[in-house]
N, CA, C and O atoms as a GROMACS GRO file, in nm:
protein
  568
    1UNK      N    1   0.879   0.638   1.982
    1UNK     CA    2   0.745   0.661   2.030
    1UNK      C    3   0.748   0.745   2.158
    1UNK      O    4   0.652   0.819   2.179
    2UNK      N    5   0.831   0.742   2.228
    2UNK     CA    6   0.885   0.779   2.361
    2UNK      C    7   0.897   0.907   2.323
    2UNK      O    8   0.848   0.971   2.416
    3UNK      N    9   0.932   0.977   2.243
    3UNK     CA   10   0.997   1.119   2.192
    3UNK      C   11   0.813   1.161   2.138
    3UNK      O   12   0.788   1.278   2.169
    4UNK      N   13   0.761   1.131   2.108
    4UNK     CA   14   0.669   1.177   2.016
    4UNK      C   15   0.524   1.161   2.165
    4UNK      O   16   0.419   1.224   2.166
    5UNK      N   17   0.560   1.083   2.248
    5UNK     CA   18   0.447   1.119   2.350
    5UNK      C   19   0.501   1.178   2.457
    5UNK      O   20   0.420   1.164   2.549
    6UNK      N   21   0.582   1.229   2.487
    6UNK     CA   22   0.675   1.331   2.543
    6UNK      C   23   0.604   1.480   2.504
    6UNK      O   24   0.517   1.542   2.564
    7UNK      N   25   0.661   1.505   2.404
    7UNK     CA   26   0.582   1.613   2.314
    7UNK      C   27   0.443   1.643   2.309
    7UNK      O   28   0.388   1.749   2.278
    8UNK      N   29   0.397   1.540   2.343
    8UNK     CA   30   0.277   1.597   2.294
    8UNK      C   31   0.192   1.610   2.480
    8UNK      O   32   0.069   1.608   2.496
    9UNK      N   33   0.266   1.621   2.566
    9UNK     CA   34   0.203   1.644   2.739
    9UNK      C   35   0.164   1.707   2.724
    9UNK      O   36   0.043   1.686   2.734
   10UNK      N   37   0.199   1.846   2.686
   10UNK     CA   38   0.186   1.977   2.740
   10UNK      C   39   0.061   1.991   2.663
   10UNK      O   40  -0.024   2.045   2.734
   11UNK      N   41   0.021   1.964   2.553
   11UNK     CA   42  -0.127   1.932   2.442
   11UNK      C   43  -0.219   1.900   2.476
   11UNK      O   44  -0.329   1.938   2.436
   12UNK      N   45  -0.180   1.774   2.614
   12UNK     CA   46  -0.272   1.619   2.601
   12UNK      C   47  -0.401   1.718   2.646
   12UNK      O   48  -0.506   1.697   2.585
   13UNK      N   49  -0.403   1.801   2.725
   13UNK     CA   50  -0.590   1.781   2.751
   13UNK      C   51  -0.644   1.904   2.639
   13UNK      O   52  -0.757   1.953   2.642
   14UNK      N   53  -0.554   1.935   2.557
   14UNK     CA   54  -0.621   1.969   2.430
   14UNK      C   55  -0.713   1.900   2.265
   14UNK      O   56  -0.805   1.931   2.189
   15UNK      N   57  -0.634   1.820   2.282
   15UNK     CA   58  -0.580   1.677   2.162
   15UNK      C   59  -0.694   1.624   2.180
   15UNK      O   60  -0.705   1.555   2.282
   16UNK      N   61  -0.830   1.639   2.079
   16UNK     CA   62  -0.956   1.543   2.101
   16UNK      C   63  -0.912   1.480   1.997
   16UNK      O   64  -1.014   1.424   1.957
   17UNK      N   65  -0.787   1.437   1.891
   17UNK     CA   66  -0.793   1.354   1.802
   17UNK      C   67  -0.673   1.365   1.748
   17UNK      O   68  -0.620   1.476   1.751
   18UNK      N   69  -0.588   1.227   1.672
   18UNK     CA   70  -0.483   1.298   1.623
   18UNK      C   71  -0.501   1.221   1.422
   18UNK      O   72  -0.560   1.120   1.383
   19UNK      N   73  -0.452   1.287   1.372
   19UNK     CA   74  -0.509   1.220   1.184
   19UNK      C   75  -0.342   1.176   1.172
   19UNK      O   76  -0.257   1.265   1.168
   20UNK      N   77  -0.312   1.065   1.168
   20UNK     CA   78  -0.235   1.024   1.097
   20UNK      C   79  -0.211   0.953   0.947
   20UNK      O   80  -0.271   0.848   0.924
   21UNK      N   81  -0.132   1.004   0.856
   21UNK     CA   82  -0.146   1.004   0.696
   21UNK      C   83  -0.096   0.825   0.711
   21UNK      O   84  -0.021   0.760   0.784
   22UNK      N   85  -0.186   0.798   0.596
   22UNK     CA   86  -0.176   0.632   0.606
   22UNK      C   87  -0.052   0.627   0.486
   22UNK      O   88  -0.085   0.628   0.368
   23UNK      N   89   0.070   0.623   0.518
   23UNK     CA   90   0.217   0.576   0.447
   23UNK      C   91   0.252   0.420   0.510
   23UNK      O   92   0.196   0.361   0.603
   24UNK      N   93   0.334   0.387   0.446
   24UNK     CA   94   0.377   0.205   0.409
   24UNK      C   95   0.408   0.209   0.617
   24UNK      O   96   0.427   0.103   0.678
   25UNK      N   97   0.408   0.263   0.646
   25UNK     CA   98   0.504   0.191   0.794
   25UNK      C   99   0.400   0.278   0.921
   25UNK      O  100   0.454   0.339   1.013
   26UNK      N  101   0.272   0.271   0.908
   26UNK     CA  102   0.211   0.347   1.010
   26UNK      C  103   0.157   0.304   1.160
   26UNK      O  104   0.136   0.367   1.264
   27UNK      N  105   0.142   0.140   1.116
   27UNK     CA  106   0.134   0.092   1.214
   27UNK      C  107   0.173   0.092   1.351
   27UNK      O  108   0.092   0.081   1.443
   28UNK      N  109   0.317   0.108   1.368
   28UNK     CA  110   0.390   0.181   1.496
   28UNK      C  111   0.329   0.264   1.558
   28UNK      O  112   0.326   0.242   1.679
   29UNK      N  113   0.272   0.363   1.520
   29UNK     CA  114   0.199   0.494   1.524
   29UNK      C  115   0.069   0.499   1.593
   29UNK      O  116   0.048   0.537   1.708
   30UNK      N  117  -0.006   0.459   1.514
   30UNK     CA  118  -0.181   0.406   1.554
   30UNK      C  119  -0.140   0.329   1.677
   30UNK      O  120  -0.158   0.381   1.787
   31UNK      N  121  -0.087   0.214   1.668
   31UNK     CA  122  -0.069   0.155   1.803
   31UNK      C  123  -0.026   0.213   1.913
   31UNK      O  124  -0.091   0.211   2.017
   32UNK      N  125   0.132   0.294   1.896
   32UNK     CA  126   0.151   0.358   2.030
   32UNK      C  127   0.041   0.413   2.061
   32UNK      O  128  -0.033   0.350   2.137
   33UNK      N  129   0.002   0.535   2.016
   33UNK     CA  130  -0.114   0.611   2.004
   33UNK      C  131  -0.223   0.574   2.079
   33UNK      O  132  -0.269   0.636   2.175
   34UNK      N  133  -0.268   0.455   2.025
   34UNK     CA  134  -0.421   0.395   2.073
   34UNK      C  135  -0.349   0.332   2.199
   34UNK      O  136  -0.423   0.339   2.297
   35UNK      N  137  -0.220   0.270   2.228
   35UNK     CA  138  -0.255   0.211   2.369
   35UNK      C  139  -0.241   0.302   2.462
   35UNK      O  140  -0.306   0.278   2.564
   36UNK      N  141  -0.160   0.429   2.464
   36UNK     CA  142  -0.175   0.548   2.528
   36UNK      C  143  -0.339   0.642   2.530
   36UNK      O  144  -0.357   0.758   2.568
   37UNK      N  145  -0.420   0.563   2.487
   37UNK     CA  146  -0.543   0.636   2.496
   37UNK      C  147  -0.582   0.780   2.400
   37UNK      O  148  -0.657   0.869   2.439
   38UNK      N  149  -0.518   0.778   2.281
   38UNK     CA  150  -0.546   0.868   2.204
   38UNK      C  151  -0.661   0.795   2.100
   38UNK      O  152  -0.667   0.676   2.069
   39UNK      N  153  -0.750   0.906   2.058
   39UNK     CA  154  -0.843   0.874   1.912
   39UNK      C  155  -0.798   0.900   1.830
   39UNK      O  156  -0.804   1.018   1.796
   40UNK      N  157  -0.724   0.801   1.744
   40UNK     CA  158  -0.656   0.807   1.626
   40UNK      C  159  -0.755   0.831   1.480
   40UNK      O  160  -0.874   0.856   1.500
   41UNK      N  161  -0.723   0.825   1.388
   41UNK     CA  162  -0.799   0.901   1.278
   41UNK      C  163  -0.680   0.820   1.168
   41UNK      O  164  -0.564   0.829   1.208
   42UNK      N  165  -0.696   0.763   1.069
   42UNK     CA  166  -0.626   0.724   0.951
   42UNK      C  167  -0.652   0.781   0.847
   42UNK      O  168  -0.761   0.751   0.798
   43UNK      N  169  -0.564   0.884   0.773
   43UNK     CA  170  -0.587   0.986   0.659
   43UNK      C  171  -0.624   0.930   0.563
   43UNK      O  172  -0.549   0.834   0.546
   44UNK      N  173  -0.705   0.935   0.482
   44UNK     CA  174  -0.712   0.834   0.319
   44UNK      C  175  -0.641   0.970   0.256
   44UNK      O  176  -0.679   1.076   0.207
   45UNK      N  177  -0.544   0.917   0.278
   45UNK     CA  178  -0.514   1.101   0.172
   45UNK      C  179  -0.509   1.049   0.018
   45UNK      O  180  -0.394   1.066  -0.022
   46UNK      N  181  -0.589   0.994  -0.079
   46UNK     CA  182  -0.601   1.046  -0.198
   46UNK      C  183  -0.718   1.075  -0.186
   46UNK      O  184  -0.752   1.143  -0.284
   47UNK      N  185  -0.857   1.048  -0.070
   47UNK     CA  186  -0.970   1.135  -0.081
   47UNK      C  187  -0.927   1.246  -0.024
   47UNK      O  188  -1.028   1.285   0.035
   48UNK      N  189  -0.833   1.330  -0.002
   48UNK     CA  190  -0.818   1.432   0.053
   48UNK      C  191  -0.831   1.539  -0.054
   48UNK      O  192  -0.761   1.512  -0.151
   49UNK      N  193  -0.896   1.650  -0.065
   49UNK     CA  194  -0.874   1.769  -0.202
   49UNK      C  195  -0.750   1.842  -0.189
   49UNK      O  196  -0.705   1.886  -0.084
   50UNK      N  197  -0.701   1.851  -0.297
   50UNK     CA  198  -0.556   1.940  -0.298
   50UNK      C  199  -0.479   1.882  -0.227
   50UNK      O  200  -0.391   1.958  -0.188
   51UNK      N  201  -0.466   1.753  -0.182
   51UNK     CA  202  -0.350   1.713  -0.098
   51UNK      C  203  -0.188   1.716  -0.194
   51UNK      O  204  -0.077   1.758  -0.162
   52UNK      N  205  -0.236   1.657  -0.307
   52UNK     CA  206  -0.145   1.678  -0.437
   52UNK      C  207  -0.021   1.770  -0.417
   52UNK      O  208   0.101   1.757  -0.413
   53UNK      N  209  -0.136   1.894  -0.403
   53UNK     CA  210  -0.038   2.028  -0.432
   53UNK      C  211   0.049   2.073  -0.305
   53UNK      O  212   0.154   2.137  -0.300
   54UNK      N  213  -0.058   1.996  -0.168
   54UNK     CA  214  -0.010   2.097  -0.055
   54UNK      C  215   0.183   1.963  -0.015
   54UNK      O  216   0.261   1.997   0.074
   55UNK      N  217   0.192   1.915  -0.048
   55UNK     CA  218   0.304   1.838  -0.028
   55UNK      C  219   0.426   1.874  -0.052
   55UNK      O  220   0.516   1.794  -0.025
   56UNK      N  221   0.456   1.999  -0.107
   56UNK     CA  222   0.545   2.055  -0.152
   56UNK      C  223   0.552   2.195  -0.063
   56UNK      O  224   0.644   2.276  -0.075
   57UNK      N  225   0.452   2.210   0.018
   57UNK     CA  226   0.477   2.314   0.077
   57UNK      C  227   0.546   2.262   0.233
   57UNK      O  228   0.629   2.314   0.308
   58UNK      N  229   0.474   2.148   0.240
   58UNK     CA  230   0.567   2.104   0.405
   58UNK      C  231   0.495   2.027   0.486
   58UNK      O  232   0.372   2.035   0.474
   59UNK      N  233   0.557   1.928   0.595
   59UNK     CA  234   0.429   1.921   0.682
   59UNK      C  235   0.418   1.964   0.802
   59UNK      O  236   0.393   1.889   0.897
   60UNK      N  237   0.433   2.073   0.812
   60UNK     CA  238   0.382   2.150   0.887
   60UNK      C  239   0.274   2.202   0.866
   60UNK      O  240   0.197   2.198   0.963
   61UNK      N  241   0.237   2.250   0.775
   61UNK     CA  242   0.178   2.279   0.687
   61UNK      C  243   0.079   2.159   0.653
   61UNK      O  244  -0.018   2.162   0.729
   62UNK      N  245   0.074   2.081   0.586
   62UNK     CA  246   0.037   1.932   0.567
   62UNK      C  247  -0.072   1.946   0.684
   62UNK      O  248  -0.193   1.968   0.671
   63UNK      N  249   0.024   1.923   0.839
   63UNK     CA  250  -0.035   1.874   0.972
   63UNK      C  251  -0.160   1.958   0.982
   63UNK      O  252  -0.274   1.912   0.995
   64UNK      N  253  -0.131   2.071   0.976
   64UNK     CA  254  -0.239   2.182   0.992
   64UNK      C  255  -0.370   2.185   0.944
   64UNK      O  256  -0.476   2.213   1.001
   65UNK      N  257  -0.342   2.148   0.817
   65UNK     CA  258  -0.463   2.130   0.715
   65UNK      C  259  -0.523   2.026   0.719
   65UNK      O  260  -0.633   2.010   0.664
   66UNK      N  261  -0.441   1.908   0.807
   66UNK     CA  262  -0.495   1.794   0.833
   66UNK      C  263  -0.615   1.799   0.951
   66UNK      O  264  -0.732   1.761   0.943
   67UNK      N  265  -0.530   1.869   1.077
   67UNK     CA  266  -0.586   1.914   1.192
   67UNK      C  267  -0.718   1.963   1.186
   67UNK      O  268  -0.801   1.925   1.270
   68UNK      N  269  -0.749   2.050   1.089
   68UNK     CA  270  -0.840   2.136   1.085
   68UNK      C  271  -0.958   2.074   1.021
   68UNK      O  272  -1.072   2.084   1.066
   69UNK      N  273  -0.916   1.994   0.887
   69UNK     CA  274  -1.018   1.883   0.827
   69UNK      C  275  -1.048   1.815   0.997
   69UNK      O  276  -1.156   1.849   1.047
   70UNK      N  277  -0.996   1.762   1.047
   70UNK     CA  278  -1.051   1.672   1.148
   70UNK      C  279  -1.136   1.766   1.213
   70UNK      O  280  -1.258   1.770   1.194
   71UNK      N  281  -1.076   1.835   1.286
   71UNK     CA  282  -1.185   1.949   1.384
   71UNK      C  283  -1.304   1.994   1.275
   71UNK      O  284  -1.408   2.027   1.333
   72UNK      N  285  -1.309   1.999   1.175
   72UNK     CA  286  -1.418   2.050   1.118
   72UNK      C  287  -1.500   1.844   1.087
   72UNK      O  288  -1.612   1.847   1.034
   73UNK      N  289  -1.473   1.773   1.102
   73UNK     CA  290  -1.563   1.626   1.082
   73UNK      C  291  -1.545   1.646   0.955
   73UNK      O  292  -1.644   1.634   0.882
   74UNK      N  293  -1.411   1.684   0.896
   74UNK     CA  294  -1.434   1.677   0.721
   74UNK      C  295  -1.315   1.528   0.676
   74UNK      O  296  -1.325   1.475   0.566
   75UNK      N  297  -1.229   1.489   0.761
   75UNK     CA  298  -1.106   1.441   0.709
   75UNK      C  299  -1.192   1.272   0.676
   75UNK      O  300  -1.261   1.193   0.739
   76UNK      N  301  -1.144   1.283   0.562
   76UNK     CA  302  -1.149   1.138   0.501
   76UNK      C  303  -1.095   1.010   0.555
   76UNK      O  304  -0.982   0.984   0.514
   77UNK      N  305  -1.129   0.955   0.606
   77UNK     CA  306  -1.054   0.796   0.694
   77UNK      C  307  -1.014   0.680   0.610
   77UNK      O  308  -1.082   0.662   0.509
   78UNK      N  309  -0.914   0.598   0.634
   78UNK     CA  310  -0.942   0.508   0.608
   78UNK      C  311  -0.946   0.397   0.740
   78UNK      O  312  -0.911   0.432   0.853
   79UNK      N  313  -0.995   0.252   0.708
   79UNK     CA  314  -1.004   0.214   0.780
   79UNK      C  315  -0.927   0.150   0.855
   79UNK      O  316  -0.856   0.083   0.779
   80UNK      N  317  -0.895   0.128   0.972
   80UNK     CA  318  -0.768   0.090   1.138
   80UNK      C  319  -0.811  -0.064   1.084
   80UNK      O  320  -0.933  -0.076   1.068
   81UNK      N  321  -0.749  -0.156   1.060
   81UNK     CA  322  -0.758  -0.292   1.074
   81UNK      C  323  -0.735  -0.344   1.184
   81UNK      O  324  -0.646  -0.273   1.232
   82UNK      N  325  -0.765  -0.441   1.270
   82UNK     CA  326  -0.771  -0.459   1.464
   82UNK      C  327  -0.620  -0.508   1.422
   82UNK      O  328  -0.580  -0.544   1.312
   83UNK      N  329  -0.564  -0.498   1.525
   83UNK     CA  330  -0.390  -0.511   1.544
   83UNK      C  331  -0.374  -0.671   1.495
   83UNK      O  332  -0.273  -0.712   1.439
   84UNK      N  333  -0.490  -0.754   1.525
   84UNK     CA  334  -0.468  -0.896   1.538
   84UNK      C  335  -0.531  -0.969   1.412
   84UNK      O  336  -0.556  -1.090   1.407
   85UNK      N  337  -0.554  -0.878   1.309
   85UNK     CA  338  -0.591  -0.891   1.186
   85UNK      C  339  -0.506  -0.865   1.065
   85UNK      O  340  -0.520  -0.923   0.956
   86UNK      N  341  -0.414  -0.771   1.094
   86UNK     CA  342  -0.313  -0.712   1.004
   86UNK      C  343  -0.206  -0.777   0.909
   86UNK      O  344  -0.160  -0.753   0.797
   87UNK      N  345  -0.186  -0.885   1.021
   87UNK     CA  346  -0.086  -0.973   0.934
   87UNK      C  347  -0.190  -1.082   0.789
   87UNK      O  348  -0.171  -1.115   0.672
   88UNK      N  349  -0.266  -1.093   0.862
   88UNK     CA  350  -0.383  -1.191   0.796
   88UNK      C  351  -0.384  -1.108   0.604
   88UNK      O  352  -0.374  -1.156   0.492
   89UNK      N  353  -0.408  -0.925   0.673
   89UNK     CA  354  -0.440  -0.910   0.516
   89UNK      C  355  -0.309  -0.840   0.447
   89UNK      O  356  -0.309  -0.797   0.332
   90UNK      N  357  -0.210  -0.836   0.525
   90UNK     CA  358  -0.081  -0.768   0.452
   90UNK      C  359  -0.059  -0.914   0.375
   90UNK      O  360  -0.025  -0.913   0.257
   91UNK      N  361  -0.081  -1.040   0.447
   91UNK     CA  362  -0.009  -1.138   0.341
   91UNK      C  363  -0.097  -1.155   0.220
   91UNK      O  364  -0.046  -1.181   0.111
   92UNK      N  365  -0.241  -1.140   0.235
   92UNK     CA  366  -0.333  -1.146   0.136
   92UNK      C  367  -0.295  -1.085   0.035
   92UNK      O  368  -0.276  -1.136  -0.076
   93UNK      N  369  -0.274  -0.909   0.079
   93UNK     CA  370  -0.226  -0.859  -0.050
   93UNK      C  371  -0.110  -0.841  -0.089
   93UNK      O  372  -0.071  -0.765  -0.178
   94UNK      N  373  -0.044  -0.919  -0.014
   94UNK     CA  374   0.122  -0.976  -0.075
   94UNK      C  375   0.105  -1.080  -0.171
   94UNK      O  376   0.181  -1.078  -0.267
   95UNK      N  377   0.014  -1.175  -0.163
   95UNK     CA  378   0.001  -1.267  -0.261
   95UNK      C  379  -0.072  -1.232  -0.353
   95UNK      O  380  -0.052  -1.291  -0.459
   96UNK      N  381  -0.200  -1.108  -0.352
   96UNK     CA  382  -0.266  -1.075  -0.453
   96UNK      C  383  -0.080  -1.021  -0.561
   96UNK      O  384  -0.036  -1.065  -0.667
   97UNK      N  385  -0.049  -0.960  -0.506
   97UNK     CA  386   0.089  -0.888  -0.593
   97UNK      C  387   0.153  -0.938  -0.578
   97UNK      O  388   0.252  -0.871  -0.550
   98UNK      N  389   0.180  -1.086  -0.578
   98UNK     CA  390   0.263  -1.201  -0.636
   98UNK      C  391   0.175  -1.251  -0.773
   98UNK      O  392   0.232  -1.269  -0.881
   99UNK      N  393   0.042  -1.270  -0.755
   99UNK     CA  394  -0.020  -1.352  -0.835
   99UNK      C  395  -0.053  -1.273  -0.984
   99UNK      O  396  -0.074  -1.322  -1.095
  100UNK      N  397  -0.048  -1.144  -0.943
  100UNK     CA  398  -0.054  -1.028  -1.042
  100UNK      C  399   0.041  -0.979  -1.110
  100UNK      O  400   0.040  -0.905  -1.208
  101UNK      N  401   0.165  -1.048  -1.022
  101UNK     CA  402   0.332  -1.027  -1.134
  101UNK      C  403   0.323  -1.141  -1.239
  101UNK      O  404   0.319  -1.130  -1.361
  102UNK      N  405   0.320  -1.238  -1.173
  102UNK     CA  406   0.266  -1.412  -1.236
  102UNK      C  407   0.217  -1.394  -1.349
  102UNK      O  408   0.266  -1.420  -1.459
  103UNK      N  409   0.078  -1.331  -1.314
  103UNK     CA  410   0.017  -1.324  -1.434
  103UNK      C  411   0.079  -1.267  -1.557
  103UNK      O  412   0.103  -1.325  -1.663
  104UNK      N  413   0.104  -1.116  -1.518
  104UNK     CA  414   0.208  -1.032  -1.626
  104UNK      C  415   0.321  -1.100  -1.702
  104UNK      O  416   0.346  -1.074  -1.819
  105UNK      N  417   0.389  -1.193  -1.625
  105UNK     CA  418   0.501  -1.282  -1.672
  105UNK      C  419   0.491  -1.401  -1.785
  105UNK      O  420   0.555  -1.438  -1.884
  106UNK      N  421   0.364  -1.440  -1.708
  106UNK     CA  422   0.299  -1.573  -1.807
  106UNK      C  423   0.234  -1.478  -1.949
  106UNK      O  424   0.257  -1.517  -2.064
  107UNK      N  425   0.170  -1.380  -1.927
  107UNK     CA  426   0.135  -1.295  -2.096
  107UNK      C  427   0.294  -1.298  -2.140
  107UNK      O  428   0.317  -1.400  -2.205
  108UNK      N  429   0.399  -1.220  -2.124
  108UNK     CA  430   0.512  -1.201  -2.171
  108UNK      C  431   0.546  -1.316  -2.249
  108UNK      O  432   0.572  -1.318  -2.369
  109UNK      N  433   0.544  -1.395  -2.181
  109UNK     CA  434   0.596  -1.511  -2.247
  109UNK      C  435   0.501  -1.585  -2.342
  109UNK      O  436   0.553  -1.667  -2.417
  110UNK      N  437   0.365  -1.566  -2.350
  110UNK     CA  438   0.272  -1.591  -2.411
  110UNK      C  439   0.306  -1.528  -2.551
  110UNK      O  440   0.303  -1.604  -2.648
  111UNK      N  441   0.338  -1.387  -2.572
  111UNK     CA  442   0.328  -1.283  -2.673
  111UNK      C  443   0.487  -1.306  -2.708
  111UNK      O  444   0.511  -1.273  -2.824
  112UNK      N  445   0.619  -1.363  -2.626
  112UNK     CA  446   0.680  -1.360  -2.724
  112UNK      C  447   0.731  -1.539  -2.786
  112UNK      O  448   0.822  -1.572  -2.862
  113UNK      N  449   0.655  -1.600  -2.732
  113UNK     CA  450   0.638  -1.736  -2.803
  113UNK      C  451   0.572  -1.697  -2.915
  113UNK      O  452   0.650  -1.678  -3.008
  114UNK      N  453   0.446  -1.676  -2.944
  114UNK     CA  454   0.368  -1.666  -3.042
  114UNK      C  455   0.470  -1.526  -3.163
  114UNK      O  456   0.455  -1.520  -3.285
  115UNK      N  457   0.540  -1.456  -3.101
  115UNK     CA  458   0.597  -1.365  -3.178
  115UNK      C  459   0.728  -1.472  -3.223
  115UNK      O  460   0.750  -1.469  -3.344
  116UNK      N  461   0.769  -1.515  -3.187
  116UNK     CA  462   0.908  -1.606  -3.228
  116UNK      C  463   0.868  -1.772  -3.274
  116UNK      O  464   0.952  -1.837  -3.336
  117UNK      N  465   0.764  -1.819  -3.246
  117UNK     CA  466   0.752  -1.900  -3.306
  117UNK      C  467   0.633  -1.902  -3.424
  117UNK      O  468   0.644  -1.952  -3.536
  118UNK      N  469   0.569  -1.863  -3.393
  118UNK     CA  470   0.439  -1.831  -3.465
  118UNK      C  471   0.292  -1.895  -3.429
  118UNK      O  472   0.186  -1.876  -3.489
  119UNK      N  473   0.317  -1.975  -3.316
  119UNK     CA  474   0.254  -2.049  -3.208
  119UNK      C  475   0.169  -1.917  -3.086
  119UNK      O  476   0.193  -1.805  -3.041
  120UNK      N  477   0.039  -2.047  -3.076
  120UNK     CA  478  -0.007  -1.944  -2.956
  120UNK      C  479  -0.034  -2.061  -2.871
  120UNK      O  480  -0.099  -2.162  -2.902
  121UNK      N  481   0.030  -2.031  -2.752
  121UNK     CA  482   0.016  -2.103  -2.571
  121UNK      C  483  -0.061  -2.064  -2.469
  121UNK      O  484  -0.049  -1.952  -2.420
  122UNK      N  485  -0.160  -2.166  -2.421
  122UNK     CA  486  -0.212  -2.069  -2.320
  122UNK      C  487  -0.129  -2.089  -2.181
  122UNK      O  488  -0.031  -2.162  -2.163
  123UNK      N  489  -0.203  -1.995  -2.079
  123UNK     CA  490  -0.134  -2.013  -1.936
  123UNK      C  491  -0.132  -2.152  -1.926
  123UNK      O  492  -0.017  -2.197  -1.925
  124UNK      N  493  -0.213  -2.228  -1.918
  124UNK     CA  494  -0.196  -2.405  -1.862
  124UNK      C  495  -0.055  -2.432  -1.922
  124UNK      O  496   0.044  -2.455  -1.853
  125UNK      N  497  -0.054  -2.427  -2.058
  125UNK     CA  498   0.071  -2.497  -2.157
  125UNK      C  499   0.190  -2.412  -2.124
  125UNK      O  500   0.301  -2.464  -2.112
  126UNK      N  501   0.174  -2.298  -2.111
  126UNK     CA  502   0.322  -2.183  -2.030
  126UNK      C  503   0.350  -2.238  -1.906
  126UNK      O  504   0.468  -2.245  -1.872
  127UNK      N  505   0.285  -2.268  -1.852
  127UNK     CA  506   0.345  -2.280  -1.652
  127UNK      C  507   0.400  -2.470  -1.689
  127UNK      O  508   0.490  -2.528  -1.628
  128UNK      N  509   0.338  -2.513  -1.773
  128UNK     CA  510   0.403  -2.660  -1.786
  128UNK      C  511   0.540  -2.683  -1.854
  128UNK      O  512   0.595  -2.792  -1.866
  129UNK      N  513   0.583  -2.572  -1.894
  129UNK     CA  514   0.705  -2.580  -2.023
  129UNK      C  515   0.817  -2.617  -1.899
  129UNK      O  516   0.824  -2.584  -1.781
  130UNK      N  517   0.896  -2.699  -1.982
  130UNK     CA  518   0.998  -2.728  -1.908
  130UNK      C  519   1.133  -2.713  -2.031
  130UNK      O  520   1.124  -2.699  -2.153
  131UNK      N  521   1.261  -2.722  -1.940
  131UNK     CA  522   1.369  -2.695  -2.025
  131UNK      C  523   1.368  -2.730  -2.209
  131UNK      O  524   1.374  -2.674  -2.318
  132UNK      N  525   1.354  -2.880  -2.136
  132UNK     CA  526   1.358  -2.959  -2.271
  132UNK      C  527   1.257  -2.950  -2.377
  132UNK      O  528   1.255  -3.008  -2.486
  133UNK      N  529   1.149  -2.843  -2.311
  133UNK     CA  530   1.041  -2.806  -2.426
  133UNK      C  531   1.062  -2.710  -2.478
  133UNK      O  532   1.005  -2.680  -2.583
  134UNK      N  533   1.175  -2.611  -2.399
  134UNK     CA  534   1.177  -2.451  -2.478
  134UNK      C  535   1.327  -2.510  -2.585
  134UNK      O  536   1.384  -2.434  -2.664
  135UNK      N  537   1.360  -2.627  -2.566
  135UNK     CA  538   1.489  -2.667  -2.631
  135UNK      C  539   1.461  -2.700  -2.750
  135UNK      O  540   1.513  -2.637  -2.842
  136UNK      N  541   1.358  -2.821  -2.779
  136UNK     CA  542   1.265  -2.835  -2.903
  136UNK      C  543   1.228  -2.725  -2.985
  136UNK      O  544   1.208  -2.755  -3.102
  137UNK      N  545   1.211  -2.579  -2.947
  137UNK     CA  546   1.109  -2.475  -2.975
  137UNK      C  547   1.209  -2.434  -3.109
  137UNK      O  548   1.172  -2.387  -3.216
  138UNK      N  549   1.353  -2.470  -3.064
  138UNK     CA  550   1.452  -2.414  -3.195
  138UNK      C  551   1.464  -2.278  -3.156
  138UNK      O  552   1.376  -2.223  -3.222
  139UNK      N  553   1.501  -2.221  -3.111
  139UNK     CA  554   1.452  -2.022  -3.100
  139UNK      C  555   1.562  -1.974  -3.114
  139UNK      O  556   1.564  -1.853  -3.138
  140UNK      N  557   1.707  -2.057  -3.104
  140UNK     CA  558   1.811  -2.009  -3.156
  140UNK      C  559   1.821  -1.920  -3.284
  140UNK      O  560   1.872  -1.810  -3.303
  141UNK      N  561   1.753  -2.012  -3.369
  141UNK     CA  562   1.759  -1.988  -3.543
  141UNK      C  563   1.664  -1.868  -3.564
  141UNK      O  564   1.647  -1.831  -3.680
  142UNK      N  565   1.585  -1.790  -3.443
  142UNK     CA  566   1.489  -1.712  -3.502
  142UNK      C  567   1.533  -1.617  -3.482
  142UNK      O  568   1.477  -1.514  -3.520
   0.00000   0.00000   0.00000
């Protein structure tokens, strides 16, 4: 962070804003940022147009086009969650995508019971199976 507000002195009384692209680890960022007194900006870059294509050209390039959406009030945001909220919904949607593998797992096994035995189970009767019930099932012989 030290290296990256270094850099940017010689800027600072230029810099009415900076757009940072919202990737898995941004947090670091927004924060240094905001406690140093910058107006941060969070990219939604899939509302961005042509962002697709321009990714292959660089970000330098990238930055620029970013820059300029902002100075023009065009760049798409998403929204800064307060620092003291973050953990609250990263675990939320850690468990939404636990509960959504779950689910996927319990069909699997739904579709290949009913394919190997000729039986259909719902979720209640899947999450209850225990050893000695898939032992009964015979599935060796199938």
């Amino acid at each position: 962070m030290t290296e990256i507000l270094e850099a940017m002195v010689p800027y600072q009384d230029e810099i009415s804003g900076i757009a940072v692209e919202s990737t898995f680890n941004w947090y670091w960022l927004i924060v240094g940022l905001q406690e140093q007194g910058y107006s941060v900006h969070l990219v939604n870059t899939v509302a961005v147009k042509q962002y697709d294509g321009m990714k292959h050209r660089g970000d330098e390039s990238d930055a620029k086009y970013l820059a300029h959406l902002l100075r023009l009030g065009l760049l798409p945001e998403g929204y800064i969650m307060p620092k003291d909220r973050r953990a609250m919904r990263d675990l939320a949607r850690k468990r939404m995508q636990l509960v959504q593998q779950r689910s996927a797992q319990i069909i699997t096994i739904e579709s290949a019971m009913q394919r190997y035995t000729g039986a259909r189970a719902n979720s209640n009767t899947i999450k209850q199976l225990t050893e000695a019930d898939l032992a009964q099932l015979n599935l060796s012989s199938t």
